[in-house]
C-alpha positions as protocol buffer text, in pm:
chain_id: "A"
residue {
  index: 1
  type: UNK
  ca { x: 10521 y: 8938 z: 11871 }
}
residue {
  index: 2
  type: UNK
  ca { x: 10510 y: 8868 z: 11498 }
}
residue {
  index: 3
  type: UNK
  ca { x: 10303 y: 9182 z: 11436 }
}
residue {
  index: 4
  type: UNK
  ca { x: 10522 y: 9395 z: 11654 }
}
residue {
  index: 5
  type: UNK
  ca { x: 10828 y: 9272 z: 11476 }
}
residue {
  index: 6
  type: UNK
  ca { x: 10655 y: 9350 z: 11151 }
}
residue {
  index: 7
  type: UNK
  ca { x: 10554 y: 9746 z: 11237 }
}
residue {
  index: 8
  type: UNK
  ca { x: 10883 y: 9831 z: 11405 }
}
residue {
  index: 9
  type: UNK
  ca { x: 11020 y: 9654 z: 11055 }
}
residue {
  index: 10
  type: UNK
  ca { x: 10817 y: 9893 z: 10833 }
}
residue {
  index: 11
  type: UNK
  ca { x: 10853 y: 10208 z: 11050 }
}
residue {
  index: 12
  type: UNK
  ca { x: 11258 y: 10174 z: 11048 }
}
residue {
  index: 13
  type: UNK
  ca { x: 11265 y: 10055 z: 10652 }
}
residue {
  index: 14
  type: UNK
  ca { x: 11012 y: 10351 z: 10590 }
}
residue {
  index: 15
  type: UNK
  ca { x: 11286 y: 10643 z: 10715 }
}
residue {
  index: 16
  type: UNK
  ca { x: 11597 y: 10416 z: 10672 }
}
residue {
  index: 17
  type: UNK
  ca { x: 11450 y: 10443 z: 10267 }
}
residue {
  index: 18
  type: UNK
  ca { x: 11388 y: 10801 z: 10238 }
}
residue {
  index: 19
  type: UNK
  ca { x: 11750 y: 10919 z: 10163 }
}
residue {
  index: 20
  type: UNK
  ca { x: 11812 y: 10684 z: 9902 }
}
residue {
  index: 21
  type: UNK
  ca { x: 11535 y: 10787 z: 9739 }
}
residue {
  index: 22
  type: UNK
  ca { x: 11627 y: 11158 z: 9764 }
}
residue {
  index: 23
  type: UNK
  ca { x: 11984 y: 11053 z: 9601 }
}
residue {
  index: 24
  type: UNK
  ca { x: 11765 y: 10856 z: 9331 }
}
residue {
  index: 25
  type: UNK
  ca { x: 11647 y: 11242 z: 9256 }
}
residue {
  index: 26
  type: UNK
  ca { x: 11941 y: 11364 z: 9195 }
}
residue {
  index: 27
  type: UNK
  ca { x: 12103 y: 11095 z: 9031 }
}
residue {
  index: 28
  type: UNK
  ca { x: 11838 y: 11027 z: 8779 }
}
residue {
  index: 29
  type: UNK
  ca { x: 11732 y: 11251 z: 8481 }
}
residue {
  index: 30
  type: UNK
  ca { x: 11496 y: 11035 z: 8361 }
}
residue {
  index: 31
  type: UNK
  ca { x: 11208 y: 11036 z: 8541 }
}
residue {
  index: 32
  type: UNK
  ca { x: 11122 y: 10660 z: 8505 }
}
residue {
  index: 33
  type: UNK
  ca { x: 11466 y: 10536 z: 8578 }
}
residue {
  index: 34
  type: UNK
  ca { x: 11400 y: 10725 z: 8906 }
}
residue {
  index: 35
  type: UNK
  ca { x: 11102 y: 10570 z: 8960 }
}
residue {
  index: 36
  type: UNK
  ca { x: 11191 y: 10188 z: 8894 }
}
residue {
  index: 37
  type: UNK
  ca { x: 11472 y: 10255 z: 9128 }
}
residue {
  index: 38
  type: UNK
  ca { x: 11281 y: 10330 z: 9397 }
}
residue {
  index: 39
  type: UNK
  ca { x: 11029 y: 10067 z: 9295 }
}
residue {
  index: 40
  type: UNK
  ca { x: 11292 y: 9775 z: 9321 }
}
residue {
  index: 41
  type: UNK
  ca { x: 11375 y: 9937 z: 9700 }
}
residue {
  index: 42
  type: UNK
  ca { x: 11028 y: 9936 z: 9782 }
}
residue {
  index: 43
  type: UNK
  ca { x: 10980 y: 9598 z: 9669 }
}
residue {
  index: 44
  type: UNK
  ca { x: 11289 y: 9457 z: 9852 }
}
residue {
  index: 45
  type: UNK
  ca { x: 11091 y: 9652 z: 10207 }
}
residue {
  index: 46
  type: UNK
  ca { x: 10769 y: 9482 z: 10114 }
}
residue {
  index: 47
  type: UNK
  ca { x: 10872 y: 9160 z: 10051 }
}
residue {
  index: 48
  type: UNK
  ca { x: 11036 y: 9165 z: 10373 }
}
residue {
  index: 49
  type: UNK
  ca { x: 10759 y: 9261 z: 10502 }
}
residue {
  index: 50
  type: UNK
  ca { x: 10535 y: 9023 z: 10427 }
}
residue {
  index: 51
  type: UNK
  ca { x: 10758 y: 8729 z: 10547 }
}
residue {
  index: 52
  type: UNK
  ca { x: 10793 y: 8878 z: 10888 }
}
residue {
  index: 53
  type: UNK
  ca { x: 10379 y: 8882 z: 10894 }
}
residue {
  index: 54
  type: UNK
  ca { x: 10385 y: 8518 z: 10748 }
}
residue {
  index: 55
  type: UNK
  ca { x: 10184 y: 8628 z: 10420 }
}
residue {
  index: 56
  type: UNK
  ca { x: 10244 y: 8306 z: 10226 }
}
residue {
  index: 57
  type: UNK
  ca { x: 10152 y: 8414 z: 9843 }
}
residue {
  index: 58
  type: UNK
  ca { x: 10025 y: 8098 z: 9578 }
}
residue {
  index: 59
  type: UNK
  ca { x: 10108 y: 8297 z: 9218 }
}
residue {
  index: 60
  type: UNK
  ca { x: 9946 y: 8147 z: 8879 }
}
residue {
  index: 61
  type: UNK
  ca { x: 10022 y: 8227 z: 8549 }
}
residue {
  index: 62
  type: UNK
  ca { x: 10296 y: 8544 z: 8407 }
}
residue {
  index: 63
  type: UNK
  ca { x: 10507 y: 8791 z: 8638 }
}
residue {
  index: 64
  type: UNK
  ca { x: 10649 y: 8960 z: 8390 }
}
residue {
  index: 65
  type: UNK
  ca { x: 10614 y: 9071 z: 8057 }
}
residue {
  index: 66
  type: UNK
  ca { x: 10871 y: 9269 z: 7787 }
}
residue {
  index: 67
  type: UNK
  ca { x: 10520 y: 9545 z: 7712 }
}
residue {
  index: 68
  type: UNK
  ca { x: 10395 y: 9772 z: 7888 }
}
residue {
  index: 69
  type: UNK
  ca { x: 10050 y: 9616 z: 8015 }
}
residue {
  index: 70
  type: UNK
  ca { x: 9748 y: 9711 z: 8206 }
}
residue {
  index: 71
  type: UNK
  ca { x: 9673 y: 9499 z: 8525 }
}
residue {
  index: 72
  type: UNK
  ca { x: 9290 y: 9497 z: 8599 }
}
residue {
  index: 73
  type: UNK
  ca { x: 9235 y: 9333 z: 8898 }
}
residue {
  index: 74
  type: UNK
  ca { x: 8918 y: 9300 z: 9171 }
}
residue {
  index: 75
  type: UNK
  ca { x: 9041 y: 9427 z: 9519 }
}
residue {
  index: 76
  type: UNK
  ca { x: 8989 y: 9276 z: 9847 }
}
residue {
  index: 77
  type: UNK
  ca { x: 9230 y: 9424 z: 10101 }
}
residue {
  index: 78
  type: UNK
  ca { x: 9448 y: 9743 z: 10135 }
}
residue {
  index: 79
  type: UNK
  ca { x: 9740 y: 9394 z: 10072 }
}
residue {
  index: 80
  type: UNK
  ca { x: 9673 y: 9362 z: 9743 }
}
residue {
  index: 81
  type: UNK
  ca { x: 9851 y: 9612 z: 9601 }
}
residue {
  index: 82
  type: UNK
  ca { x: 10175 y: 9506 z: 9874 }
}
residue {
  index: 83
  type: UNK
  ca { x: 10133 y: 9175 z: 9715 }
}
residue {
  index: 84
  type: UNK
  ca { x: 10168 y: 9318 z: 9351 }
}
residue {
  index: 85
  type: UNK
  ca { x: 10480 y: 9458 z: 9454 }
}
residue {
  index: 86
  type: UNK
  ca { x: 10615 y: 9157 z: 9585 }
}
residue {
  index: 87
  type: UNK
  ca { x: 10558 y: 8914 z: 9326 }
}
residue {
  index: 88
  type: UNK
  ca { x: 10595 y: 9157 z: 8997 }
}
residue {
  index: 89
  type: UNK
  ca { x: 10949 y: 9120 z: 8814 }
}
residue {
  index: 90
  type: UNK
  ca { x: 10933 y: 9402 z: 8618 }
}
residue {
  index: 91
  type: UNK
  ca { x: 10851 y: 9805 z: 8784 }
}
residue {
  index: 92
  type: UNK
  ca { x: 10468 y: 9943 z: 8770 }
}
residue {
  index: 93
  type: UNK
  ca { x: 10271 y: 10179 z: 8899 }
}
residue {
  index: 94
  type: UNK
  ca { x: 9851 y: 10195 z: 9028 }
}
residue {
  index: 95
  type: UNK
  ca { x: 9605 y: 10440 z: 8910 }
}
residue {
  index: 96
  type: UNK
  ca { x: 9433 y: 10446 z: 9296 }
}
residue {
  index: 97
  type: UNK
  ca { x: 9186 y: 10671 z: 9505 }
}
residue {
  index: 98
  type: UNK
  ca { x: 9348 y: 11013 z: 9640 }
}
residue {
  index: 99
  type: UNK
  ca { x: 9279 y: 10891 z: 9956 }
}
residue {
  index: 100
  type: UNK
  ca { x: 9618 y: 10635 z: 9950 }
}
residue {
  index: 101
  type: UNK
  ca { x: 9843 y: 10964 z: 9904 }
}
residue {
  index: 102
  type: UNK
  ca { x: 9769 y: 10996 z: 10304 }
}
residue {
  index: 103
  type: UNK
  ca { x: 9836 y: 10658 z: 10405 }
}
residue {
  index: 104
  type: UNK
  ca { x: 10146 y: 10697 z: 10670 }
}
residue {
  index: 105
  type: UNK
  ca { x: 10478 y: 10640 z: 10479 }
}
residue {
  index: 106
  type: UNK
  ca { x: 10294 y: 10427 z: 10194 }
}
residue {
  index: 107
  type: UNK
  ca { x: 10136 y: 10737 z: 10058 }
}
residue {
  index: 108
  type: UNK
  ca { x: 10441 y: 10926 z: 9977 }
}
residue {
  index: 109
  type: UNK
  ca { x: 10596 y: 10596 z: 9870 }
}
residue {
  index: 110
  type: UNK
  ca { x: 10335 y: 10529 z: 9580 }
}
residue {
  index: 111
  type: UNK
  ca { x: 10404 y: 10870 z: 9461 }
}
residue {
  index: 112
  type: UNK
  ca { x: 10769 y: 10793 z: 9443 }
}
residue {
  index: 113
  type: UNK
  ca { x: 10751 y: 10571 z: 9209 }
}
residue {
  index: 114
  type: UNK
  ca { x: 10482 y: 10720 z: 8969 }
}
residue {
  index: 115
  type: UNK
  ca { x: 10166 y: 10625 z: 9085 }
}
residue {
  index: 116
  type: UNK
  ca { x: 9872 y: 10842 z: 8976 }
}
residue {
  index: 117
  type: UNK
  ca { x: 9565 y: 10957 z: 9197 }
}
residue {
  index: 118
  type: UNK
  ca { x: 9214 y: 10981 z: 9068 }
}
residue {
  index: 119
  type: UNK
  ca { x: 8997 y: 11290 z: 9256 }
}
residue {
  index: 120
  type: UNK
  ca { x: 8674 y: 11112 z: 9333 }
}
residue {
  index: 121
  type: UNK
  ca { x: 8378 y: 11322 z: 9184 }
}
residue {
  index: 122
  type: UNK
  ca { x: 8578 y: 11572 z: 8973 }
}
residue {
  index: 123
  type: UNK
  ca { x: 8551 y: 11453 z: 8645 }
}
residue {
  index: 124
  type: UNK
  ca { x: 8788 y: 11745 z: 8487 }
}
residue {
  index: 125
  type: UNK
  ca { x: 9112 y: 11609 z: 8758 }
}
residue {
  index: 126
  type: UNK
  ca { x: 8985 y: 11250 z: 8624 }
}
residue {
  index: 127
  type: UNK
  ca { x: 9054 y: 11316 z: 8254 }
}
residue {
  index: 128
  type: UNK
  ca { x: 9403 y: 11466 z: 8314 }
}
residue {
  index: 129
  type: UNK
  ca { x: 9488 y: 11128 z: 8526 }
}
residue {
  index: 130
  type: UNK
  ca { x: 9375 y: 10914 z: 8218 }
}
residue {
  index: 131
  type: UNK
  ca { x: 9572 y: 11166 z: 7985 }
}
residue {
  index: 132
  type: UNK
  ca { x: 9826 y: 11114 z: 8233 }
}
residue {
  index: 133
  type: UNK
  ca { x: 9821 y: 10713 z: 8261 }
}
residue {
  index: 134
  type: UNK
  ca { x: 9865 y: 10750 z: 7850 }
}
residue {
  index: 135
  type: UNK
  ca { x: 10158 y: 10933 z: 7867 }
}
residue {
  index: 136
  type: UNK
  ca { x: 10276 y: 10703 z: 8113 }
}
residue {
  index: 137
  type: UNK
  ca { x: 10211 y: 10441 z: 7887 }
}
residue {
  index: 138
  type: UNK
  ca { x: 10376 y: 10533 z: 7594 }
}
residue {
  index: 139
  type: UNK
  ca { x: 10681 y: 10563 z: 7810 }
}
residue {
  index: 140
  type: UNK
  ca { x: 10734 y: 10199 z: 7894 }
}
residue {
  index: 141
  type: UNK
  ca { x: 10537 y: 10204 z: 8229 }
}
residue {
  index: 142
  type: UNK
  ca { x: 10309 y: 9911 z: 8312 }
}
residue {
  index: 143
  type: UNK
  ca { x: 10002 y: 10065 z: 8525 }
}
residue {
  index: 144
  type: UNK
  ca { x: 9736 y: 9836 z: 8769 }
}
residue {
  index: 145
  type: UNK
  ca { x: 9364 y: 9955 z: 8799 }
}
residue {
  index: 146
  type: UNK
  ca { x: 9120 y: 9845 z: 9081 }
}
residue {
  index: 147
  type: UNK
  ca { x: 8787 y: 9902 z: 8860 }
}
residue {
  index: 148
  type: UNK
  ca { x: 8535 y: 9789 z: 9144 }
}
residue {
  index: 149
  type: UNK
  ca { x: 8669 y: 10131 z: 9287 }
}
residue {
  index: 150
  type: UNK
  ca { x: 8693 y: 10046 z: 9607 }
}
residue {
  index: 151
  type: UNK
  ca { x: 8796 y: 9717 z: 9863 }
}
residue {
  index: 152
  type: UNK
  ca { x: 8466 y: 9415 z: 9812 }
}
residue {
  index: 153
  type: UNK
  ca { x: 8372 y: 9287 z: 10139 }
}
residue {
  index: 154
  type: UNK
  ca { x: 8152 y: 9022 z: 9979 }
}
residue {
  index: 155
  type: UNK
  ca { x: 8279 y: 8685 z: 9838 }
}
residue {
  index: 156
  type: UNK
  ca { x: 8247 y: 8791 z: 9514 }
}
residue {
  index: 157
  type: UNK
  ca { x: 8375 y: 9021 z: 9207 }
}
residue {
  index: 158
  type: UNK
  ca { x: 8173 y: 9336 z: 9178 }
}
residue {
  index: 159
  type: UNK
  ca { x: 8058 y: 9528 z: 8857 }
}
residue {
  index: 160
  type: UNK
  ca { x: 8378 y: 9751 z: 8740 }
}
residue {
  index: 161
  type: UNK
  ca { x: 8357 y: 10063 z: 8676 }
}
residue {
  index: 162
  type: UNK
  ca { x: 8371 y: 10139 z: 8250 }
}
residue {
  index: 163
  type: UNK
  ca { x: 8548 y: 10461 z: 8341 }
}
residue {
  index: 164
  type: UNK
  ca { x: 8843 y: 10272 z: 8404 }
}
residue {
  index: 165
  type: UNK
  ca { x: 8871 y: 10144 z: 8078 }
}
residue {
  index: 166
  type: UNK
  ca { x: 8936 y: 10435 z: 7895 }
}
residue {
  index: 167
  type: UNK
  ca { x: 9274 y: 10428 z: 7924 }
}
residue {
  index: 168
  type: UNK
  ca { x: 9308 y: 10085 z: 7727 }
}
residue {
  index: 169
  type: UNK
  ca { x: 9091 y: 10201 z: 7450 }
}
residue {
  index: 170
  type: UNK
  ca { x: 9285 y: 10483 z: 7409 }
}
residue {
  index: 171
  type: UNK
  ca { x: 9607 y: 10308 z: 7396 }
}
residue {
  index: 172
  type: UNK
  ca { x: 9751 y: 9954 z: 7224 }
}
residue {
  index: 173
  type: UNK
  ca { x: 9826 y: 9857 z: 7525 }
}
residue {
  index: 174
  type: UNK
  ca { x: 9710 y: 9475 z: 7605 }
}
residue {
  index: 175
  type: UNK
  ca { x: 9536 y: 9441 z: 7921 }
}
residue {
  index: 176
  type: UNK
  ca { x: 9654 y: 9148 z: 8215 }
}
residue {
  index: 177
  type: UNK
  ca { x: 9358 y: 9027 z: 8418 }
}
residue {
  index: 178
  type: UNK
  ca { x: 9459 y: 8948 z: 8819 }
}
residue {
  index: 179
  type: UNK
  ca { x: 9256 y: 8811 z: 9040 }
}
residue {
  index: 180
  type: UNK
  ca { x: 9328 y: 8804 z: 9397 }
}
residue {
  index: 181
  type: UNK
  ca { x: 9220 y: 8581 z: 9627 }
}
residue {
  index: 182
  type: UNK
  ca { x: 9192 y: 8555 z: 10047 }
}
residue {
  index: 183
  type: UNK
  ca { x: 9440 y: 8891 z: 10060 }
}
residue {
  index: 184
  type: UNK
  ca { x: 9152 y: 8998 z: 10309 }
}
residue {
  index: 185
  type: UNK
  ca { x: 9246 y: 8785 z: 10595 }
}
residue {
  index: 186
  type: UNK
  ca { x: 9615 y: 8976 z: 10626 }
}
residue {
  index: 187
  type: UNK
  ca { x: 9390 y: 9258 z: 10773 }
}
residue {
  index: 188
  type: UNK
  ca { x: 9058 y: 9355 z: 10715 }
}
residue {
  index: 189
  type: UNK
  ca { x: 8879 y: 9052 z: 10805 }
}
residue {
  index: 190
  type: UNK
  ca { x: 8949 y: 9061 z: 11130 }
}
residue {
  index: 191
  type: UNK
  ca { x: 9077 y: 9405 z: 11153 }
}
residue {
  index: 192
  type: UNK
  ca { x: 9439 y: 9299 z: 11285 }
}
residue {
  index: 193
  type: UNK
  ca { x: 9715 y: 9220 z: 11104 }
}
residue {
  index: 194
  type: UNK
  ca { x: 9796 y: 8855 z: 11090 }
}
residue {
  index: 195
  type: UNK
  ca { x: 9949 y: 8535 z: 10881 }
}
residue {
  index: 196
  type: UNK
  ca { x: 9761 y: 8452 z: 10555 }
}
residue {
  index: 197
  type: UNK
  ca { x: 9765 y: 8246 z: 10255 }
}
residue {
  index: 198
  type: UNK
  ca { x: 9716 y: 8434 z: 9948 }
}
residue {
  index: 199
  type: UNK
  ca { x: 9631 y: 8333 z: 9607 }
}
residue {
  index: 200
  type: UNK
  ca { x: 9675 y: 8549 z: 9311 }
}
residue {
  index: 201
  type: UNK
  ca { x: 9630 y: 8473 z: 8977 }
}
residue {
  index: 202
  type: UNK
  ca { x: 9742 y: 8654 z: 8644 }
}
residue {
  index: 203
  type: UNK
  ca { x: 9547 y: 8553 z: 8366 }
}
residue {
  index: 204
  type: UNK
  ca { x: 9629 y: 8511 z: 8033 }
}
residue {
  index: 205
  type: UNK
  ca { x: 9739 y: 8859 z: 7846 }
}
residue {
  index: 206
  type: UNK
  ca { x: 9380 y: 9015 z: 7635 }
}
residue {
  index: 207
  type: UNK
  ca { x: 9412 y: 9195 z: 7348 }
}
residue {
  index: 208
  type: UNK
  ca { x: 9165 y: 9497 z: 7375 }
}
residue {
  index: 209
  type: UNK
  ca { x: 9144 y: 9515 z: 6984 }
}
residue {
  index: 210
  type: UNK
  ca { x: 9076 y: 9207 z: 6878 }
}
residue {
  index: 211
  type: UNK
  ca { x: 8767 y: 9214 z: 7098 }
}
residue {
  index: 212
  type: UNK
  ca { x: 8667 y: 9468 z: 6920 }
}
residue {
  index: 213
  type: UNK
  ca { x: 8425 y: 9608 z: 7184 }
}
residue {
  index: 214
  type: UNK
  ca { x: 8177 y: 9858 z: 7097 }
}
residue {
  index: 215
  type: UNK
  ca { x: 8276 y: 10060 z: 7400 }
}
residue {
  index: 216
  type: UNK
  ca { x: 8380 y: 10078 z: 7777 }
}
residue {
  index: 217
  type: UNK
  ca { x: 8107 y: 9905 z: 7916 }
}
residue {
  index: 218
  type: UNK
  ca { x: 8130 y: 9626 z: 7749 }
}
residue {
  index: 219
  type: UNK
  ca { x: 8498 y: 9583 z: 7806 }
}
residue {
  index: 220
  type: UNK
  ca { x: 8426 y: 9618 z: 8171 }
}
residue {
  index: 221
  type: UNK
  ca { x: 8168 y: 9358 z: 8179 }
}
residue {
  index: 222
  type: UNK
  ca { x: 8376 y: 9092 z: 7991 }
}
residue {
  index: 223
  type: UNK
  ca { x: 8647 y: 9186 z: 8205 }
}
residue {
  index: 224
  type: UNK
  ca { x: 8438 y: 9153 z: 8531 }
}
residue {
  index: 225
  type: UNK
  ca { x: 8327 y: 8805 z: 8423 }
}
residue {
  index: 226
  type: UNK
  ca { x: 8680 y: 8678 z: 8376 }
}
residue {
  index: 227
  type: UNK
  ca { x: 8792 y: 8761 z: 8687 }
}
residue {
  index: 228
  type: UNK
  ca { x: 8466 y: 8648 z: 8873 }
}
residue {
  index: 229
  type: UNK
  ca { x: 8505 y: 8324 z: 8694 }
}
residue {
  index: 230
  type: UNK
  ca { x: 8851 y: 8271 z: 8831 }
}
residue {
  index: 231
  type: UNK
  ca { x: 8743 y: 8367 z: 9199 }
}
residue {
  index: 232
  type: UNK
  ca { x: 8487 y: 8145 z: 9206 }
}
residue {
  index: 233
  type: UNK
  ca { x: 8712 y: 7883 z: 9048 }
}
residue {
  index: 234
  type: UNK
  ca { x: 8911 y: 7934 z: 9359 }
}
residue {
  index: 235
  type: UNK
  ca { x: 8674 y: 7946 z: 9609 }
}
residue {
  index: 236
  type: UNK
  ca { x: 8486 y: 7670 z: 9566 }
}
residue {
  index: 237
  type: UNK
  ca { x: 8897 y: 7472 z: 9521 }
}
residue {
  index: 238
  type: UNK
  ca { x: 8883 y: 7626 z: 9856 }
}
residue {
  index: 239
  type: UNK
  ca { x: 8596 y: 7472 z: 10012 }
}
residue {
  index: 240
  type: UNK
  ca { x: 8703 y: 7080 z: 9892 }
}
């Protein structure tokens, strides 16, 4: 019953949401006002959301900063970035796979508030995105970036991606690492949706700088082991 009660939830918030974000159009000139608006509405849906469904979410460390930031975060479930919504106090947006543009409702969501779409294998599309997530940026947006580049099914953090990465050197942007933690078994661990406990952790802020790394590869390697340090800091809390 829960998970009915959940879907018929999301379907009906889904259309219920798509005028208001049509008068958001109009009524905004600035393009980021319009898409913090419809941020805050989505977050208000998904936060619902995840109560119905009994997600119960354990948050450590900073949800919200007065910078723009980058979020780097490993990636377990399709939740994560629903939980990042939820928790967040101040608007963002993903850099994410195409592929989420034709999730049902979601897709067209993300792109309402800003989010920006990487073209797997076209390395040309990929450059504009980064050029893109810079802009963004510059113009007060906070952006989260999966680097593993794609949902880990193993209980650990895989190697991310130095592509990813570009965008901080590029920038002065400081960089927030986020580990999540058990967001698998909302869904994909058993392929249903069902109640979960969550942990999620926001480390503390990293100034890209003052590292002074030699390049991208390095940055996602140190960035890989922070995060893989927490998660296995949690599981094995997890196991006592």
């Amino acid at each position: 019953m829960r998970i009915i009660v959940t879907l018929l939830y999301f379907l009906l918030a889904m259309l219920y949401s798509y005028p208001k974000r049509l008068m958001n159009h109009i009524r905004y000139k600035n393009k980021k006002d319009e898409h913090d608006a419809n941020f805050y509405s989505l977050q208000k849906i998904i936060r619902k959301m995840l109560k119905i469904l009994g997600v119960k979410i354990e948050v450590q460390g900073c949800t919200m900063y007065d910078e723009p930031v980058v979020y780097i975060g490993n990636h377990r479930s399709n939740f994560d970035s629903l939980i990042m919504i939820a928790i967040m106090e101040r608007p963002f947006i993903f850099i994410g796979k195409s592929e989420i543009k034709k999730f049902p409702f979601i897709g067209k969501w993300f792109v309402d508030v800003g989010c920006l779409f990487l073209e797997r294998g076209d390395i040309k599309k990929s450059i504009e995105v980064i050029n893109k997530g810079i802009e963004r940026l510059e113009n007060g947006y906070s952006i989260v970036i999966f680097p593993e580049g794609g949902r880990t099914k193993e209980e650990k953090v895989r190697d991310f991606k130095p592509g990813s990465f570009k965008l901080v050197a590029k920038t002065a942007a400081r960089i927030v690492p986020v580990t999540f933690y058990n967001s698998e078994a909302c869904y994909e661990r058993e392929h249903k949706l069902r109640s979960a406990n969550v942990s999620i952790n926001l480390g503390e802020i990293i100034d890209y700088r003052e590292l002074e790394f030699n390049n991208t590869v390095q940055a996602a390697k140190y960035l890989q082991t922070v995060i893989a340090h927490t998660y296995e800091a949690q599981r094995c809390c997890d196991k006592i």
